[in-house]
Each structure stands twice: as C-alpha cells, then as structure tokens.
C-alpha positions in Angstrom: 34.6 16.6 -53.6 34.8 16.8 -57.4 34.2 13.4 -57.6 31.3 13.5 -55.7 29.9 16.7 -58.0 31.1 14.7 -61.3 29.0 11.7 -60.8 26.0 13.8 -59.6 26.1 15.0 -63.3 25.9 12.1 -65.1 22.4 12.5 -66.1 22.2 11.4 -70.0 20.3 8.8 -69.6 20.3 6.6 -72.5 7.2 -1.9 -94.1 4.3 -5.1 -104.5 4.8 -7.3 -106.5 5.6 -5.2 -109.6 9.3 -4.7 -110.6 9.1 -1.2 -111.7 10.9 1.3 -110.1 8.5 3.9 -107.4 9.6 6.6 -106.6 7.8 8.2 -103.4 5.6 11.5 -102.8 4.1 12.5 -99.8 0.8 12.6 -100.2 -1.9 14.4 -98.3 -3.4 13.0 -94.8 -0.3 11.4 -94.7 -0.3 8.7 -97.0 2.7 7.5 -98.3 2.1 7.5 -102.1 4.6 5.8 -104.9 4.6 7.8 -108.5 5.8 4.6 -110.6 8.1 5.5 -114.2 4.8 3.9 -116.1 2.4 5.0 -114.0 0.6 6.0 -110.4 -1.1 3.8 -107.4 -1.3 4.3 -104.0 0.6 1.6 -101.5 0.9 1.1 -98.0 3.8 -0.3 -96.4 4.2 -3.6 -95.0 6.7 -3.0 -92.2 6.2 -5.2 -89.2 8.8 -2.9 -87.6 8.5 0.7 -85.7 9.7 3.8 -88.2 12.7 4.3 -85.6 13.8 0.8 -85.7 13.2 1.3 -89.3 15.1 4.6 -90.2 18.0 3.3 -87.1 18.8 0.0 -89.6 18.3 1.8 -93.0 21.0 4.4 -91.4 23.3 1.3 -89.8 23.6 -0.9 -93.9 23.7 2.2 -95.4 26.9 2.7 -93.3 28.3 -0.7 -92.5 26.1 -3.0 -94.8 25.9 -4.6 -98.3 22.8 -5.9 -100.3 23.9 -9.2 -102.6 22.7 -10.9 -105.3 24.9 -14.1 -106.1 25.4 -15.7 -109.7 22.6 -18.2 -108.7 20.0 -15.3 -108.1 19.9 -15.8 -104.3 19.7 -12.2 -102.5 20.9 -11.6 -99.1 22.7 -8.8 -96.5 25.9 -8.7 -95.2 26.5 -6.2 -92.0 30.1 -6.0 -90.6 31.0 -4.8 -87.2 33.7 -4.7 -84.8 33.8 -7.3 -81.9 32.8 -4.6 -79.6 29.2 -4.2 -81.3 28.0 -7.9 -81.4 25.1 -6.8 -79.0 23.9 -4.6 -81.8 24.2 -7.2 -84.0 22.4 -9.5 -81.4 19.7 -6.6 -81.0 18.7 -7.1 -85.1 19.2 -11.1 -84.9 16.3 -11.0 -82.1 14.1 -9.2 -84.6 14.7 -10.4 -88.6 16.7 -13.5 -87.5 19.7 -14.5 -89.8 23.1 -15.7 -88.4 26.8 -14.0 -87.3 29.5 -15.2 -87.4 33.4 -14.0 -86.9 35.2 -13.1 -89.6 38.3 -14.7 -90.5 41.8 -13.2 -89.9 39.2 -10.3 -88.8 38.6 -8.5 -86.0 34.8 -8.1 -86.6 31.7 -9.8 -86.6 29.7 -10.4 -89.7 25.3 -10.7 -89.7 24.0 -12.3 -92.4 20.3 -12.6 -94.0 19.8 -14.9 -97.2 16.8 -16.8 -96.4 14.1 -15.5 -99.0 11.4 -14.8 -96.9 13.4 -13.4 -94.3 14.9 -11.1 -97.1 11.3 -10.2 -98.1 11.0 -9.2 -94.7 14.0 -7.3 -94.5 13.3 -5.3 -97.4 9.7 -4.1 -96.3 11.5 -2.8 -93.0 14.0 -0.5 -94.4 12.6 -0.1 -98.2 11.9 3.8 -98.3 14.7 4.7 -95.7 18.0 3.4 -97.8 19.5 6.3 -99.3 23.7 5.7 -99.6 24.5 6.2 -102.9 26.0 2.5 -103.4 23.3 0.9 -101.2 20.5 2.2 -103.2 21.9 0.5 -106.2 22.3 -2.7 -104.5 18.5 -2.1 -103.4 17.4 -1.8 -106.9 19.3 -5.4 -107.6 17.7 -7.3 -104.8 14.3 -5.5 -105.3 13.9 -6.8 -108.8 15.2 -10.0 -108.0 12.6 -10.3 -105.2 9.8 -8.5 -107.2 9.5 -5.9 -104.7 8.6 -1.9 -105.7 11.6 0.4 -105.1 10.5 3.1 -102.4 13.1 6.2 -102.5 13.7 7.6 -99.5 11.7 11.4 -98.5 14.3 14.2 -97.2 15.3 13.9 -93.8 14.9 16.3 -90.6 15.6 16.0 -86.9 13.4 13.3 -86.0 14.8 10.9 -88.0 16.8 7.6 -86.5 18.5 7.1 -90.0 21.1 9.6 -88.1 21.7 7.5 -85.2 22.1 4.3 -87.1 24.5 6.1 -89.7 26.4 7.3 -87.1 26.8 3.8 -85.5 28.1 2.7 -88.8 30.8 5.2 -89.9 30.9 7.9 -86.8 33.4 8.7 -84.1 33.8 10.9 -81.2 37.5 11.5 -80.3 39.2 14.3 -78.0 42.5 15.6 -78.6 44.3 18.6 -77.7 45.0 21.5 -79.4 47.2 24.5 -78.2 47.4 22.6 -74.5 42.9 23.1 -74.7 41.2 19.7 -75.2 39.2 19.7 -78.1 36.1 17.3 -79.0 34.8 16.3 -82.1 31.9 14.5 -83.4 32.4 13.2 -87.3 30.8 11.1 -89.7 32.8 10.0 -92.8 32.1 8.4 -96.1 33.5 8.3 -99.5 31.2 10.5 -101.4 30.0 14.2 -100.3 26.6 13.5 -100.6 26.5 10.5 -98.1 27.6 12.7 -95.5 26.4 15.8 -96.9 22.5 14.8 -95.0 24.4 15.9 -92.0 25.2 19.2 -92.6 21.9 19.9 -94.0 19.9 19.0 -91.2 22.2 19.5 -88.5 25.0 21.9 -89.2 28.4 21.6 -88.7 30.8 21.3 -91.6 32.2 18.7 -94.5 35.7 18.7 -95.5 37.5 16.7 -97.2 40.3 14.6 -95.7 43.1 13.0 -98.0 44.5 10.4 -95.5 43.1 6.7 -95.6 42.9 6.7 -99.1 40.4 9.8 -98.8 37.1 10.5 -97.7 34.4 13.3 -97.1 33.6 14.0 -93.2 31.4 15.7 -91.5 32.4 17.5 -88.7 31.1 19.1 -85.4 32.9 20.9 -82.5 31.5 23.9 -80.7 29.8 23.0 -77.7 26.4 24.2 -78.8 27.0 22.1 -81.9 27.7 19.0 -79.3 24.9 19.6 -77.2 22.5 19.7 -80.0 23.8 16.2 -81.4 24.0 14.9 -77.3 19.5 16.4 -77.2 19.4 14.2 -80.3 20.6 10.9 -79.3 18.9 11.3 -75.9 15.2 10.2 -78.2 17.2 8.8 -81.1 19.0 5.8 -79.6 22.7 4.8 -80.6 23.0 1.3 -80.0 26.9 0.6 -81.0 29.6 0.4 -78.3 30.5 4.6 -79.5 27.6 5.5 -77.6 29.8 4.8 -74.2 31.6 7.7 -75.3 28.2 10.0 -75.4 27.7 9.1 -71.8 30.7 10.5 -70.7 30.2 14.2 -72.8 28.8 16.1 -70.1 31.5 14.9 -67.8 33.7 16.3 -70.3 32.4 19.7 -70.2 32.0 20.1 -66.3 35.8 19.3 -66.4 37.0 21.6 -68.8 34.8 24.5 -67.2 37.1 24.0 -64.3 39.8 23.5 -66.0 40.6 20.4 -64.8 42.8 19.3 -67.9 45.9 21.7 -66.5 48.3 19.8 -64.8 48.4 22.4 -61.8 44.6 22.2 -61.0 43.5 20.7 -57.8 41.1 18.6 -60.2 43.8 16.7 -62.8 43.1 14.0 -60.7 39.3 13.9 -62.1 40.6 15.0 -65.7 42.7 12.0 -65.5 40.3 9.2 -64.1 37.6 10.9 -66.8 40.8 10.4 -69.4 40.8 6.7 -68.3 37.1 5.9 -68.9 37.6 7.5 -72.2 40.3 6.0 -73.5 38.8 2.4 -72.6 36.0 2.9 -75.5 38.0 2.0 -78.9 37.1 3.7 -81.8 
C-alpha cells in the first residue's frame, strides 16, 4: 500500500561596562577579541546561554523583533508572532523570563522584556550574533543606554543557528503548481538585500526582488538538491516555529512526486491528496 510505504518514510526526525563601540576579531586559540574605536582589550562573553540558543534568538529579533528605548530611558524587546507560534514564544519565556500577551485587534502574540536586569541578560545572550541592518542600530541604542560594549557579529557559515531562527521569523515553504508539475519553494524575505543576502552566500540559491507587498528582497530555493541541503540543515539546526510542520512533511513530498502521484489518473492521487490535506492545515 502507498500509505503503508509513505509513512515508513517519515524519518526527519526533528554571553563591559564601557559605552564605546567594539567591534570583534577572531583572535587566535579561539578567543573572541573586541578591537574598540579608542583602543584594544581582550573580553570574554557573559552568555549564560548555549551559542545555538544564542545564534537561533539573535536570528528570530533580527526577523520578528525590535530593541526599544522609551522617552524615559527604559530599554526593552518586543518580539511579535502569530498565534500559531506561542510555544516558541513560551520556549524563550522559560529561559530570559518577560511576559506575552495578545495583541489587540491582532492576530498575534507579542513577548516582551523591559526589566533591566533581565535586559542585561538578554543583551549578553545575543550581543555578537545581531546583524539586521535596523536591529543593529537599535542594539547600539540599548547598549549605550545599558553601558554594555557593542559586539559585531563574525561572518556566518553552515553551522550557524542564526539561519534557523531567521527563517522562523520571515521564512516560508509553500508548493504550487506550475505547468500541471508541483513546484516547492523555500524563501526568506526582508526589506533590504543584504538582510537576506547571508543566505545566498552561505547556502546558495538566489535573491530577487519582488514588487508586491509594498516590496521586498527574497531569497529563494527550489531544486531538490537545493531543498535537501536546507532539510540536512535543520535536521542539527532546530526550527522551533509552527513552519517547521511543513519540513516534516518534505520528504513525503518528494516520494510522491517520484511517483507521480500529483496526476489525477495515478493510482496514488489518493495519497497526493491526503499529503495535500496535511499541507494545507500549516498556515503560512
């Protein structure tokens, strides 16, 4: 039974108290070293945190959050999600605290930090892995008014989680067809080219630019190799938004276009169209 053989497949198992600005070198045996505009010293981080976790929520504000400093001097974060990712708001509330709350006349939920300590606390974890162009600037705001050193973030590579948390933030997987052949795409979009650019770099695909919703750049993968690659990658680099319900169900989708299973005449439609079903019950 195709059934049977489908779900036999399923196998993808799922850290200064000086205000100028550092800007970070690597430095040998692995110490992180901070080159400041009036000077050099050596620092060591202060994250309580693991680098994944680390990288994962740099990637996840960079995408969906906001640094604030109000009139009064008090900093704090603002992360907005839709209702279907409350558990990965949940998942950072268990860790830096903070409170979320629904938005109003919203269909979202909105995490919040402001506490001062708990701000201090926040900034050690993900100072040195912010790198959005707007979000950096916002860092630099709540860095000074904290007193804490600006890290800049190092270049990226494959074993980074900034990806995964990015991609929670402002990616999407959606399948269409094209010429009567489904077609699957993996994208990433932002407003500027070089906030979506660090996919291209490090893991190929393409960047175009797309003029609806007011326009944005997007980054964009769709050969199967291209897929696979990104499916090897989130396999160690954990997505923790409801999208990743959608990478569970990729290699289904490949067994069933191999048998073409997507043709209304194939003894396997039936599969095509309970695999269309699960699908379609992921919003994104």
């Amino acid at each position: 039974m195709i059934t049977s053989n489908v779900r036999g497949l399923l196998s993808f198992n799922k850290s200064r108290s000086s205000q100028n600005i550092m800007i970070e070198a690597q430095s040998a045996g692995n110490q992180r070293q901070k080159t400041s505009l009036v000077g050099t010293s050596e620092t060591t981080r202060v994250a309580p945190y693991s680098k994944p976790f680390c990288e994962w929520l740099a990637g996840l504000i960079d995408g969906d959050g906001s640094f604030q400093v109000s009139k009064k001097g008090y900093t704090s974060l603002e992360i907005t999600m839709e209702l279907a990712d409350l558990p990965c708001l949940r998942y950072i509330q268990d860790k830096l605290g903070g409170n979320i709350k629904m938005r109003s006349g919203s269909k979202s939920y909105r995490y919040r930090m402001h506490n001062k300590q708990g701000m201090i606390n926040l900034i050690n974890t993900v100072n040195g892995y912010i790198r959005h162009t707007s979000r950096l600037q916002q860092l630099h705001q709540v860095c000074q008014q904290l007193e804490i050193s600006v890290i800049y973030p190092t270049k990226l590579d494959k074993e980074s989680n900034w990806f995964a948390g990015f991609f929670d933030a402002d990616g999407t997987i959606t399948l269409s067809m094209k010429n009567n052949y489904p077609q699957l795409s993996i994208r990433v979009a932002n407003k500027l080219l070089q906030d979506v650019q660090y996919y291209k770099d490090v893991l190929g695909g393409n960047v175009y630019y797309d003029s609806s919703h007011n326009g944005c750049y997007q980054w964009s993968i769709q050969s199967r190799e291209d897929i696979l690659n990104m499916l090897n990658y989130f396999k160690t680099h954990v997505s923790r938004s409801h999208k990743s319900h959608r990478l569970f169900l990729i290699k289904d989708y490949f067994v069933l276009v191999d048998l073409k299973a997507f043709k209304e005449n194939s003894i396997h439609h039936k599969a095509w169209s309970d695999f269309l079903s699960k699908w379609n019950k992921v919003k994104i």
